[in-house]
Steps between C-alpha positions, in 0.01 A plus 500: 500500500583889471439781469386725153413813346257425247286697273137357450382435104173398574258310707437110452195288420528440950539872519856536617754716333710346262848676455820321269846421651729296363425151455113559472241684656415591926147497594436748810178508664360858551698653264399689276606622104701746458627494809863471633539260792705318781412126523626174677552265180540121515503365137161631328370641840486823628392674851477850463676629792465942381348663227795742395299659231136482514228496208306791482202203433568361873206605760468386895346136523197477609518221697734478884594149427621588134817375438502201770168352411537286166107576371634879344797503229443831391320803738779752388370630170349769357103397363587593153874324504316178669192497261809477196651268652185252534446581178816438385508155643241397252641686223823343545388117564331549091745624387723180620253327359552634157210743481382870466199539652376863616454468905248742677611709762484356856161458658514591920270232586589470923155671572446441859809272547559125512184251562693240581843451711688161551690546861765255617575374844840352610650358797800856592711440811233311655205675412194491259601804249235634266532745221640493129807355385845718529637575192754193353401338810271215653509758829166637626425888490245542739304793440196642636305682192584505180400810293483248160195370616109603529331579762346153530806362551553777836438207721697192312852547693392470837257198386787329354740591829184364682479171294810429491616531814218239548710252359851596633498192641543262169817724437430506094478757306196639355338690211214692596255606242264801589238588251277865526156402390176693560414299834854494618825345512512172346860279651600179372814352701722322294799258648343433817414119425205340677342695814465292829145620623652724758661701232214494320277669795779731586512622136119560528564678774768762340269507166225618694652745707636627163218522380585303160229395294628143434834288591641254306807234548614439146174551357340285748204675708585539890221818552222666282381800651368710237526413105825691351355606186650649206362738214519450134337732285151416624538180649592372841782238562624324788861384387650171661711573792869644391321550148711675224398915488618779294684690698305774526156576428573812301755264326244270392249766373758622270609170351114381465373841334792433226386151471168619438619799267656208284249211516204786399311327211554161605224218525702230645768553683749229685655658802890219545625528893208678643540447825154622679370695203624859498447494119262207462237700773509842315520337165159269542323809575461547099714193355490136508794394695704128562769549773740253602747511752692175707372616807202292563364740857518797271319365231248423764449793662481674165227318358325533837561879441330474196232284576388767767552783294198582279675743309703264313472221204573144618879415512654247397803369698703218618846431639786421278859501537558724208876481560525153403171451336490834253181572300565370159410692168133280471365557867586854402278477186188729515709745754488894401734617788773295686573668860861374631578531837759251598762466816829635428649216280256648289365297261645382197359169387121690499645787322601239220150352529359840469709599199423211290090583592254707349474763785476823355603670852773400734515686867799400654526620870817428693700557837884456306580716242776186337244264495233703366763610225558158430115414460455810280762407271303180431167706429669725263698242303183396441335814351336638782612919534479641861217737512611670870797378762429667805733465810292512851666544813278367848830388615644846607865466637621189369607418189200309384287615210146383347444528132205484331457471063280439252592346177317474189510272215413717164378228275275334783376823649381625152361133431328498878365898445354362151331247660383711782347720258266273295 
């Protein structure tokens, strides 16, 4: 290790400044471009130890625990210089992808903050710590509030210190997911194992006095006090315990209006990786939608969703492990608009499917820029022209971005508008 003055080119795809020595490049965390530096390097590594010459883009965090806590990478820059650099994440994972597609300006889609918060409790020196990871570390930061999330979530850090310390006593380590839903928090406890039943009454005991509105131990019910319902568009859902969420609810409005902006015209629509219907929900309000997703509890509670909601056609749905078992090019037959939503390996044996169909509208939505490069390359080898790619951000502080874009294929949209027409 030792010590360097470095000059900072640009930020990373994790957010840390990237500067060249010889032999390669130095990633420093919290640094910022332009800027000169004095780090701690050990091979590609950096720890910035004093900012020699600042950026005139760097602002106070706005967060105490910045810079210890691992959940932040950048909190130092300007709006404007942070919004390009989103952007530019996207941008640049096309154009390693071999294409030249217009991106929109960045979309602020945090609204009220984070719905959803995954908090981790360790074994420290003896004790049952609770918080977020430290940065480059398996250490816990425990923190009281953080100011990422919304208001629901006011109450989830002292639940999880509550729960937790519950189960000191077993000595593992935990993952503790806390949901905001419109009845209250929602907790599955993951890594626990099997509750004896005195656990099980104590835990009772703490969700009550916590006032959650239901407990789970990896996805298994241990208390139901009041149903922890979601909304979507006009419907109602109660997701599975631990159940994937967009990260925020402003975050979700933004992808689903786009998805809705693209599919417009569309009769039948299949909706790939829908989890609990944030598409498939909106869309059946005017469109006849088949959603398919491999998690068998969210399929359910979204065709329970549906089935109470009068507002919407029937839905179609079942669960399929699209991963392994992609759509192919005849289930898509008779399909105006594709919706794509995978995980982030993306989802590159259904884009193949897709191109070889005769969809006349791709929507690809995706979490990972690379992979969502790689899946558009597919679509456009295959004639399909990108109508819109439009970077959202609900994931304000880290280095993760949420794109959502629509892709046409000419010949099938003019052959599916001639048809439409008649």
């Amino acid at each position: 290790m030792s010590n360097e003055r470095l000059v900072i080119e640009r930020l990373g795809h994790r957010g840390e400044g990237v500067a060249r020595m010889k032999g390669g490049f130095v990633f420093v965390a919290h640094a910022l471009p332009g800027e000169t530096v004095l780090a701690e390097t050990d091979g590609e590594r950096g720890r910035l130890l004093e900012v020699v010459t600042p950026s005139k883009d760097r602002v106070a965090p706005f967060c105490p625990y910045y810079g210890v806590c691992g959940g932040c990478a950048v909190q130092t820059l300007a709006p404007a210089a942070y919004a390009d650099w989103k952007r530019g994440l996207v941008a640049t994972a096309l154009r390693n992808a071999g294409l030249d597609l217009e991106v929109a300006p960045l979309v602020d889609a945090h609204g009220k903050g984070r719905r959803r918060a995954a908090f981790h409790a360790r074994m420290q020196q003896g004790r049952m710590a609770v918080g977020f990871m430290q940065a480059r570390s398996h250490a816990i930061v425990e923190i009281d509030a953080c100011p990422l999330l919304a208001p629901g979530l006011a109450g989830a850090p002292l639940a999880a210190r509550a729960l937790a310390q519950t189960l000191h006593s077993r000595g593992k380590p935990l993952d503790i997911i806390v949901s905001s839903t419109i009845h209250g928090l929602d907790v599955d406890i993951r890594g626990a194992g099997a509750l004896d039943e005195r656990e099980t009454r104590e835990l009772i005991d703490v969700a009550q006095a916590h006032n959650l509105a239901r407990l789970a131990n990896h996805g298994r019910l241990v208390a139901l006090f009041r149903a922890p319902m979601i909304a979507i568009g006009d419907a109602f859902v109660m997701p599975p315990p631990g159940a994937f969420l967009q990260a925020t609810q402003a975050g979700e409005a933004a992808l689903a209006a786009r998805v809705e902006q693209a599919a417009d015209g569309a009769h039948r629509i299949a909706d790939l990786y829908c989890g609990l219907g944030a598409f498939a929900l909106r869309l059946a309000a005017r469109a006849d939608v088949a959603a398919y997703d491999s998690d068998a509890p969210a399929i359910e509670a979204l065709l329970k969703a549906a089935r109470t909601s009068a507002a919407l056609r029937p839905i179609e749905a079942q669960a399929r492990d699209l991963l392994r078992r992609p759509l192919s090019a005849a289930e898509l037959e008779g399909f105006d608009a594709v919706i794509v939503d995978p995980p982030r390996v993306g989802a590159q044996a259904q884009a193949q499917a897709i191109a070889k169909s005769k969809a006349a509208v791709v929507i690809a939505v995706s979490c990972n820029p690379q992979t969502f490069a790689r899946d558009a390359k597919i679509l456009t080898d295959a004639g399909y022209l990108a109508r819109f790619v439009q970077p959202i951000d609900q994931f304000r502080g880290s280095p993760h971005v949420e794109v959502v874009a629509a892709f046409e294929h000419k010949a099938r949209a003019s052959a599916k508008r001639a048809i439409f027409s008649r």
